[in-house]
Backbone as CSV, one residue per row, in Angstrom:
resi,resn,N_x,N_y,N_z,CA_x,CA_y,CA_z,C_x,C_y,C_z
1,UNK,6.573,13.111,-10.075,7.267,13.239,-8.795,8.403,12.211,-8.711
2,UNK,9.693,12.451,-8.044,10.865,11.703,-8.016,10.543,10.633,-7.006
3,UNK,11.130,9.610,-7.176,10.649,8.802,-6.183,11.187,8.657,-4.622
4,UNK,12.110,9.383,-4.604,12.642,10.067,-3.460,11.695,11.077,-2.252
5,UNK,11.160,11.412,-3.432,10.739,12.915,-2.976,8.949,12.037,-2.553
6,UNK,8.787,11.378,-3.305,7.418,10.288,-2.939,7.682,9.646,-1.804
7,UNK,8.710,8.982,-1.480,8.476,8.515,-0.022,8.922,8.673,0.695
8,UNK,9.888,10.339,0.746,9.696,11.257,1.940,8.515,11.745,2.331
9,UNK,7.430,12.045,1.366,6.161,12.372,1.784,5.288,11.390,2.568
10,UNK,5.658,9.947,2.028,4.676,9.131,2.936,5.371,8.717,4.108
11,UNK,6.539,8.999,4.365,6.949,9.207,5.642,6.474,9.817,6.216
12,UNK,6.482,11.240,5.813,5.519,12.499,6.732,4.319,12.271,6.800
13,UNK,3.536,11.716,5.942,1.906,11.426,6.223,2.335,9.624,7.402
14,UNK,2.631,9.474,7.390,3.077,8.139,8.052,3.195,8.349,9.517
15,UNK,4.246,9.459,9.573,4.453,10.073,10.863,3.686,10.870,11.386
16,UNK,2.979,11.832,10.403,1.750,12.345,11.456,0.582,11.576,11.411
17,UNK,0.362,10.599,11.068,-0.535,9.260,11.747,-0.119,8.936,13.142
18,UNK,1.236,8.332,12.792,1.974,8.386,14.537,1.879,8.778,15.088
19,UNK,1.871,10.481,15.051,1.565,11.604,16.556,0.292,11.431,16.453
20,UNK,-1.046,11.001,15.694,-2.061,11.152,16.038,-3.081,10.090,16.208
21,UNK,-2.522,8.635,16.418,-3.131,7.869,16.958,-2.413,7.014,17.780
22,UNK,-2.891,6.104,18.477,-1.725,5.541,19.282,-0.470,4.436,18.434
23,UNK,0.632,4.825,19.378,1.825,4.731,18.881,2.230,3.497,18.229
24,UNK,1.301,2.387,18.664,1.598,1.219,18.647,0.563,0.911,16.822
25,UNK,-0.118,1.570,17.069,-0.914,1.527,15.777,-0.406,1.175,14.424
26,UNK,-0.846,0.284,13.603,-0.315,0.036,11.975,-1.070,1.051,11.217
27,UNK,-1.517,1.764,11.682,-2.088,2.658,10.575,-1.032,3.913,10.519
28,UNK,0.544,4.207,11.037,1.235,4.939,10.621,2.193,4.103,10.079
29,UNK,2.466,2.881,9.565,3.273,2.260,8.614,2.084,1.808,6.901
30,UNK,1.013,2.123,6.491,0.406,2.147,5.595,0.638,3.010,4.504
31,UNK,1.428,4.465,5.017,1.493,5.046,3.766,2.532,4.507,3.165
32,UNK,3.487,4.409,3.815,5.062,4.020,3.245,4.926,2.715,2.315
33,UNK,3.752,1.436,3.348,4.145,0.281,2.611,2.750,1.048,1.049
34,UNK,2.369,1.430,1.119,1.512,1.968,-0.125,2.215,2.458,-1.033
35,UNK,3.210,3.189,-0.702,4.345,3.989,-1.747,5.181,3.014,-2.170
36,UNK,5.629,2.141,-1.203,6.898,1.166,-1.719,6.674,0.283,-3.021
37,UNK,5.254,-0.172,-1.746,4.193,-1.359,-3.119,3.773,-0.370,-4.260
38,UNK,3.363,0.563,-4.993,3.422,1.472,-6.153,4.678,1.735,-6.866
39,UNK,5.645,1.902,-6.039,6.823,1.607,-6.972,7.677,0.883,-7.401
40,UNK,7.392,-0.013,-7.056,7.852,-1.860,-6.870,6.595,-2.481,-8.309
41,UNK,5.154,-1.755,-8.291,4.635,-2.206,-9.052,5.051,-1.785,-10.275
42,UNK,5.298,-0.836,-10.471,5.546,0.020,-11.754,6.808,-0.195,-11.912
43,UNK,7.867,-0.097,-11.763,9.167,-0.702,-12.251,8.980,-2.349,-12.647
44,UNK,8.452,-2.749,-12.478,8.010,-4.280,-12.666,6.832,-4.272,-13.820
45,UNK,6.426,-3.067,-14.137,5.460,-3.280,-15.349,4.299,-3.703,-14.909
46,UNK,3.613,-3.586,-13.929,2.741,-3.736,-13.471,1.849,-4.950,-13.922
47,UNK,0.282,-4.911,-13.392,-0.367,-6.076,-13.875,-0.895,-6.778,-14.990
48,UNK,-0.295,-5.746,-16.322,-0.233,-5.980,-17.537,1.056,-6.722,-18.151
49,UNK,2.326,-7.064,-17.218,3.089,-7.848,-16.823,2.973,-9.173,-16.233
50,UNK,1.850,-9.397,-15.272,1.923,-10.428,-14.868,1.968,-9.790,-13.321
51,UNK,2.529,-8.722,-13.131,2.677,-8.953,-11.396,1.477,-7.898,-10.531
52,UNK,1.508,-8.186,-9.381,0.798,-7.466,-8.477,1.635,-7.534,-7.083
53,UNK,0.955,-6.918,-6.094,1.104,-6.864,-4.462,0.107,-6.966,-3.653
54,UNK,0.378,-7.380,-2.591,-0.225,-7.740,-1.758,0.440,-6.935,-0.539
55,UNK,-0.273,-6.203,0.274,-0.244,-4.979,1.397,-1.153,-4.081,1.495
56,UNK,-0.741,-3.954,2.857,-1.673,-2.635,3.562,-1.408,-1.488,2.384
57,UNK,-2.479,-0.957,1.898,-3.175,0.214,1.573,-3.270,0.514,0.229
58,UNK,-2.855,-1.180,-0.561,-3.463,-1.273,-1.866,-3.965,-2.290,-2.505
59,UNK,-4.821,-2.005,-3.346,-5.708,-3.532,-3.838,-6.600,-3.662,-2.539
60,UNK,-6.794,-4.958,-1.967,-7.629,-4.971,-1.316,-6.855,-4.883,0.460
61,UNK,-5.840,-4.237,0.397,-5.838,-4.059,1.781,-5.267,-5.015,2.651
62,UNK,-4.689,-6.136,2.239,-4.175,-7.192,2.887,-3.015,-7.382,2.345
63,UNK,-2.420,-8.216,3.499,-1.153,-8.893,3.674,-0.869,-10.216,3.120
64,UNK,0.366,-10.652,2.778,-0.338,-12.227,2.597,0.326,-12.674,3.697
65,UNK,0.022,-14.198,4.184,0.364,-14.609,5.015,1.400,-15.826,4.264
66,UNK,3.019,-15.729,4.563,3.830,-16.810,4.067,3.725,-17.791,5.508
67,UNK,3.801,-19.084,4.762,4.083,-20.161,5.909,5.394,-20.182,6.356
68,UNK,6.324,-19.555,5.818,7.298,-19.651,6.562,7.919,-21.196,6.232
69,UNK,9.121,-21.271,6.843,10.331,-22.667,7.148,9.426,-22.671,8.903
70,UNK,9.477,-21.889,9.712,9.310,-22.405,11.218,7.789,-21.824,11.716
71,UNK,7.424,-20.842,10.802,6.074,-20.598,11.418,5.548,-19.445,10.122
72,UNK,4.063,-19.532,10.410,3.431,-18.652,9.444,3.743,-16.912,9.709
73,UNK,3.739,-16.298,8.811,4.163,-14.612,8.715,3.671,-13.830,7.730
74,UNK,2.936,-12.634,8.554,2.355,-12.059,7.190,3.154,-11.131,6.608
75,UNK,3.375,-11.237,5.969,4.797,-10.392,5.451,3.762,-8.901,4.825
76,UNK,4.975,-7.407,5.245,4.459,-6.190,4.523,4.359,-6.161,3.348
77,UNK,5.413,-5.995,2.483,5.078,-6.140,1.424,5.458,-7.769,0.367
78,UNK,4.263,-8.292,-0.392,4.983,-9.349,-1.004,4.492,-9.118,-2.530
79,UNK,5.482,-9.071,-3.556,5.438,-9.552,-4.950,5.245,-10.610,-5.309
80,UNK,3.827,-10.309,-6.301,3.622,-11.630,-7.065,3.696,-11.914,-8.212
81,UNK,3.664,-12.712,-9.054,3.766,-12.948,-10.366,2.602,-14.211,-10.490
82,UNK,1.768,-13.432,-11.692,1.266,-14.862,-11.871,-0.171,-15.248,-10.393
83,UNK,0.011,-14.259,-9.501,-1.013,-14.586,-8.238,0.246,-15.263,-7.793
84,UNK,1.201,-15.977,-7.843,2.168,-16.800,-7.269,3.194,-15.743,-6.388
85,UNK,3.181,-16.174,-4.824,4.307,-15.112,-4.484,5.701,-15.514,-4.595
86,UNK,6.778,-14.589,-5.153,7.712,-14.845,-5.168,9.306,-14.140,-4.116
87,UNK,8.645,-12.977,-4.014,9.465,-12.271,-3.024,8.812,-11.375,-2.070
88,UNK,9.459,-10.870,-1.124,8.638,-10.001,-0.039,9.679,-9.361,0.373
89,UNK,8.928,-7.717,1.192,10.129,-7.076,1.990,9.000,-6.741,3.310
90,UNK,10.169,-6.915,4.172,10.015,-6.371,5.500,9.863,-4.859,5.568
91,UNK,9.530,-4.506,6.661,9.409,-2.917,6.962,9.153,-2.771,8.053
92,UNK,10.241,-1.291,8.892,10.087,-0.708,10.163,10.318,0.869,10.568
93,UNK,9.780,1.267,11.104,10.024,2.489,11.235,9.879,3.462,12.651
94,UNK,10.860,3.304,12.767,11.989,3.156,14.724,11.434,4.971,15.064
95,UNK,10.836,5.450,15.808,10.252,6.423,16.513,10.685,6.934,17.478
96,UNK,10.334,5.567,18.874,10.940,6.249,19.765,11.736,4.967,20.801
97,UNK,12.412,5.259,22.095,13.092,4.196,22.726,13.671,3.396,22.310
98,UNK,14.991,3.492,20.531,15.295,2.756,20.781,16.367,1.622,21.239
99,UNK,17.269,2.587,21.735,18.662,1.877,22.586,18.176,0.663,23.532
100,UNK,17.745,1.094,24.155,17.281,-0.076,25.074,16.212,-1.463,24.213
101,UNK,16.435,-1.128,23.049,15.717,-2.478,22.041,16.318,-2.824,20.695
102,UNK,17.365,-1.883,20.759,18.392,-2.020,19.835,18.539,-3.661,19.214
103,UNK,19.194,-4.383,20.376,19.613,-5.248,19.958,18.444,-6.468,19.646
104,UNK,17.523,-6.195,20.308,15.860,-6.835,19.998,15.692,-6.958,18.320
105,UNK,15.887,-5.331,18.059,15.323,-5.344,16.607,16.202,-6.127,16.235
106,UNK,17.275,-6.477,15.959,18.198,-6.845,14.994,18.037,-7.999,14.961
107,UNK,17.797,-9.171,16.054,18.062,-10.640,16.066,16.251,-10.980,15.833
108,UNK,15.232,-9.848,15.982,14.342,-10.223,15.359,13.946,-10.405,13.702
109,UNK,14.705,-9.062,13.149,14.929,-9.263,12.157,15.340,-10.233,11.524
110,UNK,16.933,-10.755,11.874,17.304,-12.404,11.596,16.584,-13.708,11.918
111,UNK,16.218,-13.674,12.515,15.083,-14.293,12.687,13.839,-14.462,11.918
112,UNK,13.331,-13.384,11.773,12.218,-13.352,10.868,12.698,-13.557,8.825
113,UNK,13.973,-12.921,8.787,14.558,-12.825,7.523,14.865,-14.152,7.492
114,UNK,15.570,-15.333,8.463,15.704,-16.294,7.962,14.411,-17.376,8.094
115,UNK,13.303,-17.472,8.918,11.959,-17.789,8.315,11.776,-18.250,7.384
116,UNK,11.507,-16.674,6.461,11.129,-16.392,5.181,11.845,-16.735,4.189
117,UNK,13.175,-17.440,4.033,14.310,-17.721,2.714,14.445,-18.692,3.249
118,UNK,13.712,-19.169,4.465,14.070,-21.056,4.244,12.805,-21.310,3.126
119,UNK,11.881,-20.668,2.864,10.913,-21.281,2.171,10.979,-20.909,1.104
120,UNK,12.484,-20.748,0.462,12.574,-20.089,-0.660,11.816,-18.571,-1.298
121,UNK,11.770,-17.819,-0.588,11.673,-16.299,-1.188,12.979,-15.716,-1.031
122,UNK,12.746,-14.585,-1.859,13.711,-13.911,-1.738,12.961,-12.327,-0.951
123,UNK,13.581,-12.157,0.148,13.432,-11.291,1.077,14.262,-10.239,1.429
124,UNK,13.699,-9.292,1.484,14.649,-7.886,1.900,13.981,-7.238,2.925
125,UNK,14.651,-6.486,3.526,14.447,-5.731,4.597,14.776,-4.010,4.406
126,UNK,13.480,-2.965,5.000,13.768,-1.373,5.528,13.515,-0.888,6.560
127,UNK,14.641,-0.292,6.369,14.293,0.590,8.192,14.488,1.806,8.104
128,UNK,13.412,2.465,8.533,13.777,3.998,8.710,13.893,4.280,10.006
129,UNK,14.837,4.972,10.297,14.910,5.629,11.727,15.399,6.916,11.709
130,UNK,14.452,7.815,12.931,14.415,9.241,13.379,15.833,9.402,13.370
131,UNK,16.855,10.137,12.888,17.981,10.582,13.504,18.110,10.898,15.425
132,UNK,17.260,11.387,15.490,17.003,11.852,16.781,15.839,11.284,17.648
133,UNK,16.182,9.903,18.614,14.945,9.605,19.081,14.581,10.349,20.302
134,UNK,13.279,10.058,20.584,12.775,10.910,21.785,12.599,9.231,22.852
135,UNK,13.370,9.319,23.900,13.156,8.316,24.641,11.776,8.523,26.069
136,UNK,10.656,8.005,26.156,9.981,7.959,27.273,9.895,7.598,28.273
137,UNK,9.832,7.900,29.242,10.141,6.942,30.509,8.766,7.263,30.922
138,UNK,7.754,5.633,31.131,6.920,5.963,31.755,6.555,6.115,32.978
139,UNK,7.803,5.489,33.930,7.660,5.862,35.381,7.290,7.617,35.824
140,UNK,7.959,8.185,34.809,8.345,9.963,35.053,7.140,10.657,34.277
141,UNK,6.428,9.701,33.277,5.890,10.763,32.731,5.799,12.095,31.689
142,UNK,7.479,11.584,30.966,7.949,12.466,30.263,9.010,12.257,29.203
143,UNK,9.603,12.595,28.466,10.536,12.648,27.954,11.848,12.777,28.720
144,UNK,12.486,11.979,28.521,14.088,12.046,29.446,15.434,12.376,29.126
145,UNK,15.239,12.075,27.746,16.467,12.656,26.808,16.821,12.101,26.002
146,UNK,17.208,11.882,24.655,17.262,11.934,23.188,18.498,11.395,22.430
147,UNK,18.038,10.086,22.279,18.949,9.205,21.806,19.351,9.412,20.461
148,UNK,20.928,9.619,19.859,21.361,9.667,18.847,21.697,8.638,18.367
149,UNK,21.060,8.277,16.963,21.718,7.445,16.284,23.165,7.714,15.732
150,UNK,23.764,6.244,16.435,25.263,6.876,15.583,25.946,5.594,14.644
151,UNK,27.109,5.410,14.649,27.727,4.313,13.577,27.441,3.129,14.998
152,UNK,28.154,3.456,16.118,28.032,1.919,16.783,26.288,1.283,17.271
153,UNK,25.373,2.252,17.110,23.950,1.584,16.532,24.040,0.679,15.506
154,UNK,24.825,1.441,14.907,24.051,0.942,12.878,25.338,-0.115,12.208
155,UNK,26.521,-0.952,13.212,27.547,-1.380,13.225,26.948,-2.523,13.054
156,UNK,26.391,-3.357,13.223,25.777,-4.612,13.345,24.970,-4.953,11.646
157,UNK,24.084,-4.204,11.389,23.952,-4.033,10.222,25.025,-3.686,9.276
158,UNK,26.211,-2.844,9.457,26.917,-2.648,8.613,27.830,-4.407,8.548
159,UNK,28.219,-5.162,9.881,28.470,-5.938,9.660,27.983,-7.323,8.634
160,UNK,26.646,-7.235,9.055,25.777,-8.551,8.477,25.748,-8.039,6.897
161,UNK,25.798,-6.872,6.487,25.990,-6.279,4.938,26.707,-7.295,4.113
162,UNK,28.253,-7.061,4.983,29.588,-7.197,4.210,29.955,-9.006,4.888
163,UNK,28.622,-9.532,5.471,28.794,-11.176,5.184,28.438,-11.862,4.549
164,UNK,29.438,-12.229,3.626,29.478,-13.193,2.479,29.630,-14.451,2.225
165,UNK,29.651,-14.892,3.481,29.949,-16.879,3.474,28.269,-17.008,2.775
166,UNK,28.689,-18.399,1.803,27.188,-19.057,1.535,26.415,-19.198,2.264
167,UNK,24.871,-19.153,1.597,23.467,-19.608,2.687,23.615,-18.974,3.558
168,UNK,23.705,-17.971,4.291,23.213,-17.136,4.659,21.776,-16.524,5.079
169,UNK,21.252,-17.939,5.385,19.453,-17.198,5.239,18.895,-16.543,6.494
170,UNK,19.737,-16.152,7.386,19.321,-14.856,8.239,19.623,-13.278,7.716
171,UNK,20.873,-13.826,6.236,20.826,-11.954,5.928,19.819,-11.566,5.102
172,UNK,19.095,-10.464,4.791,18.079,-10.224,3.941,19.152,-10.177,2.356
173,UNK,17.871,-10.383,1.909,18.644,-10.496,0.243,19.166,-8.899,-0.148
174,UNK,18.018,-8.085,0.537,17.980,-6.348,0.389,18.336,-5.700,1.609
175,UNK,19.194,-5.380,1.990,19.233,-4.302,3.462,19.318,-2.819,3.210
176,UNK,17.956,-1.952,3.886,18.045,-0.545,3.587,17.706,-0.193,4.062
177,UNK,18.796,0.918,5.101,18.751,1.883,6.115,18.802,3.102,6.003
178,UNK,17.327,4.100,6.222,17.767,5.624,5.508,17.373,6.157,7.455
179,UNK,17.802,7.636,7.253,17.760,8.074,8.303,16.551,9.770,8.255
180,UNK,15.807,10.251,9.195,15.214,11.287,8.613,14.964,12.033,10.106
181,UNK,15.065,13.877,9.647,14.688,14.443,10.611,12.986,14.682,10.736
182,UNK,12.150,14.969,11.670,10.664,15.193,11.188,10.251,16.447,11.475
183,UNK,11.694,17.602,12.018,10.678,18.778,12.437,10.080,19.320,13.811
184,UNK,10.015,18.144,14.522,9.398,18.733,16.096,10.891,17.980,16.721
185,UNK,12.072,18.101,16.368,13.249,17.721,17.406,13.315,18.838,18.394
186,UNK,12.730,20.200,18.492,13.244,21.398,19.153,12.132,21.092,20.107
187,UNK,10.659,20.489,20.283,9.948,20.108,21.064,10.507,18.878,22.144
188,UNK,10.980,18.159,21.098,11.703,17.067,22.511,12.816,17.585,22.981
189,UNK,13.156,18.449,22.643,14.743,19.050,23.388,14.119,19.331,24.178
190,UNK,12.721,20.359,24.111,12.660,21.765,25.275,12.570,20.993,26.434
191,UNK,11.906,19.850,26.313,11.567,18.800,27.482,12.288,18.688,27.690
192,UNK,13.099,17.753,27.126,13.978,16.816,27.912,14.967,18.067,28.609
193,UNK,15.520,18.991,27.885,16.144,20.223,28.827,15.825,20.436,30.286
194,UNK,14.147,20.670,30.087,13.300,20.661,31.407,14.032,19.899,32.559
195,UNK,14.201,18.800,32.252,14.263,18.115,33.089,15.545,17.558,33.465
196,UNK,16.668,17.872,32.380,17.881,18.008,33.476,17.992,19.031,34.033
197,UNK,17.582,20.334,33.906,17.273,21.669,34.881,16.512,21.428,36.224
198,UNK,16.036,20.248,36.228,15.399,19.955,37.439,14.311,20.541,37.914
199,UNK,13.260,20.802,36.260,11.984,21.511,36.123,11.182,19.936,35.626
200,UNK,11.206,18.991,36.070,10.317,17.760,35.300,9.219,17.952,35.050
201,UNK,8.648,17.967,33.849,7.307,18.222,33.536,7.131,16.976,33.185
202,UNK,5.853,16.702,33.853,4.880,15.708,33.140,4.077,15.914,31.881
203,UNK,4.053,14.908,31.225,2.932,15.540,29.866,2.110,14.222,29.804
204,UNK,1.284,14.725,28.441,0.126,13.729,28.202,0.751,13.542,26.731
205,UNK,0.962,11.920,26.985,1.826,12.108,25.641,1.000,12.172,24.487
206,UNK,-0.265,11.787,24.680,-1.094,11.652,23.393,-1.120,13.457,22.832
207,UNK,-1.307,13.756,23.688,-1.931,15.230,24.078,-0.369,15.935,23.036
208,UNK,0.738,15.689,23.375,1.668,16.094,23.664,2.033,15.964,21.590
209,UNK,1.667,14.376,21.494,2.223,14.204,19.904,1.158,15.050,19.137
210,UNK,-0.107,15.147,19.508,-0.755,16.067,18.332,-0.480,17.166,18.010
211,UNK,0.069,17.786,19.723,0.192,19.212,19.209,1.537,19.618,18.628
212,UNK,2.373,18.294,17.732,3.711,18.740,17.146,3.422,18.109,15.685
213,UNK,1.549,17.993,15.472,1.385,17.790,13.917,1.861,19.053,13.167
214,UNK,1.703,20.112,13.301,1.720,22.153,13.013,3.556,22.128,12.733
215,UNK,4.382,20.461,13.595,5.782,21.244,12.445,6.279,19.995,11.823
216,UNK,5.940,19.049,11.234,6.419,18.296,11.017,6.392,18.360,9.768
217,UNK,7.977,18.448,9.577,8.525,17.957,8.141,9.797,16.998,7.989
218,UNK,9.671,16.271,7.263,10.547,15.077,7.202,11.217,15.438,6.190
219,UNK,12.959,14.961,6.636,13.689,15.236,5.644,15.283,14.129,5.729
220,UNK,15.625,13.902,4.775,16.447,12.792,5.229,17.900,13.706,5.031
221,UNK,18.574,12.496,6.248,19.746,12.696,6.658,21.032,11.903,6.275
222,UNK,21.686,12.725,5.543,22.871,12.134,4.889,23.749,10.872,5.964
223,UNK,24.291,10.257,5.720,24.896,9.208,6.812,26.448,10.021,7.663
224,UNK,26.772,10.861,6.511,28.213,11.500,7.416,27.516,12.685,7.970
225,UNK,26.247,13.009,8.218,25.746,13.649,9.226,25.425,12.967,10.975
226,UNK,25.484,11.404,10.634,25.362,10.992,11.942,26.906,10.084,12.692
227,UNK,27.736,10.200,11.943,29.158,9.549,12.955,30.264,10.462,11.871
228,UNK,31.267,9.934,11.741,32.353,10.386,10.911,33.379,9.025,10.477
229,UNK,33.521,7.592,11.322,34.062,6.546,11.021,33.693,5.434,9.730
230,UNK,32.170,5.251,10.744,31.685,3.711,9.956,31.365,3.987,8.727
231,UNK,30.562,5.475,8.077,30.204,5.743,7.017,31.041,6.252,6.296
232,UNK,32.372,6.221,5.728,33.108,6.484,4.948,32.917,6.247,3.262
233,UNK,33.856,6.457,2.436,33.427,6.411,0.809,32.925,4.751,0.979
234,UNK,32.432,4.355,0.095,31.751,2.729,0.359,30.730,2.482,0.917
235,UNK,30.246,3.690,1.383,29.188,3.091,2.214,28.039,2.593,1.769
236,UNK,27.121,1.914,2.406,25.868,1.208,1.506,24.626,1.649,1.631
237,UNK,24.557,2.052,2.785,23.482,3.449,3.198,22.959,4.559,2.925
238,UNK,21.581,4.352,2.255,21.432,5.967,2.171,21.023,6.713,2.747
């Protein structure tokens, strides 16, 4: 299997974890960091090399915990050599609401990325995000309407990319942003439609994500499918 085509699948098993337990849950980021850590092992020659990993959903199931420059962190995935850790990557995978935390993620990220490379690792960072989020409002009870990712989202990252002054230890050593559709976008439309028609339906959201396990397929989205400016020839994104 291509390795492309491998962790589009544990996206989709990833994501229908998501619709089917609660949202907040780490048990729909396990398949992905399981796939990443498998192919991170094997390009590295695995433990007949010298190296291993440490993460959710291989070996024994744990994280390691780096001390960090300002505080301890258990990092998703970390490479070792030797039992010795030497590098780690971050991992996220953006669902739903997230304009209104946009700028949260990002300075957490720096934050957390520079942590981790004051204590000498070398650290990278992934993010996957829905092309199409479904935003909730829990005052209403529903879906409200459907945030597009576009270039002035993903502008901030494109900036911190192309900064090159020395030391630098808030940029990740690795930055990688893919984008993916999952298949039930025609379910959050019908809603959110609902309800600028001035038909508001309430739902049960638990209720609501299981019953859109029956279409979910994940498939990724080219970058000049979501703006036409920022992603031009050069771009760094896949």
């Amino acid at each position: 299997m291509k390795l492309k085509e491998k962790f589009r699948k544990s996206i989709e098993e990833g994501y229908k974890k998501y619709l089917s337990v609660h949202p907040r849950s780490s048990k729909k980021i396990v398949p992905m960091h399981k796939c990443i850590a498998e192919i991170i092992l094997k390009e590295l020659g695995g433990k007949k090399a010298g190296f291993s990993i440490k993460s959710k959903g291989i070996d024994d199931n744990k994280e390691y915990n780096c001390s960090g420059k300002y505080y301890s962190k258990y990092i998703d995935i970390t490479i070792m050599y030797k039992n010795k850790p030497i590098s780690g990557l971050g991992f996220k995978f953006i669902t739903s609401n997230y304009k209104q935390n946009s700028n949260n993620y990002f300075e957490n990220m720096l934050g957390e990325t520079a942590n981790i490379k004051r204590a000498d690792f070398f650290y990278g960072q992934i993010l996957v995000f829905k092309h199409k989020i479904p935003y909730y409002s829990s005052d209403k009870k529903t879906f409200t309407k459907i945030e597009h990712i576009n270039e002035k989202n993903i502008a901030k990252y494109v900036k911190l990319h192309n900064d090159n002054v020395p030391l630098l230890y808030h940029k990740p050593d690795i930055l990688f942003l893919t984008f993916i559709e999952t298949g039930d976008e025609n379910e959050f439309d019908r809603i959110v439609e609902l309800n600028k028609a001035g038909k508001t339906k309430k739902i049960n959201k638990r209720k609501f994500h299981k019953n859109q396990l029956k279409n979910v397929r994940v498939k990724f989205i080219e970058t000049n499918q979501l703006s036409k400016k920022a992603f031009q020839k050069k771009h760094w994104i896949s």
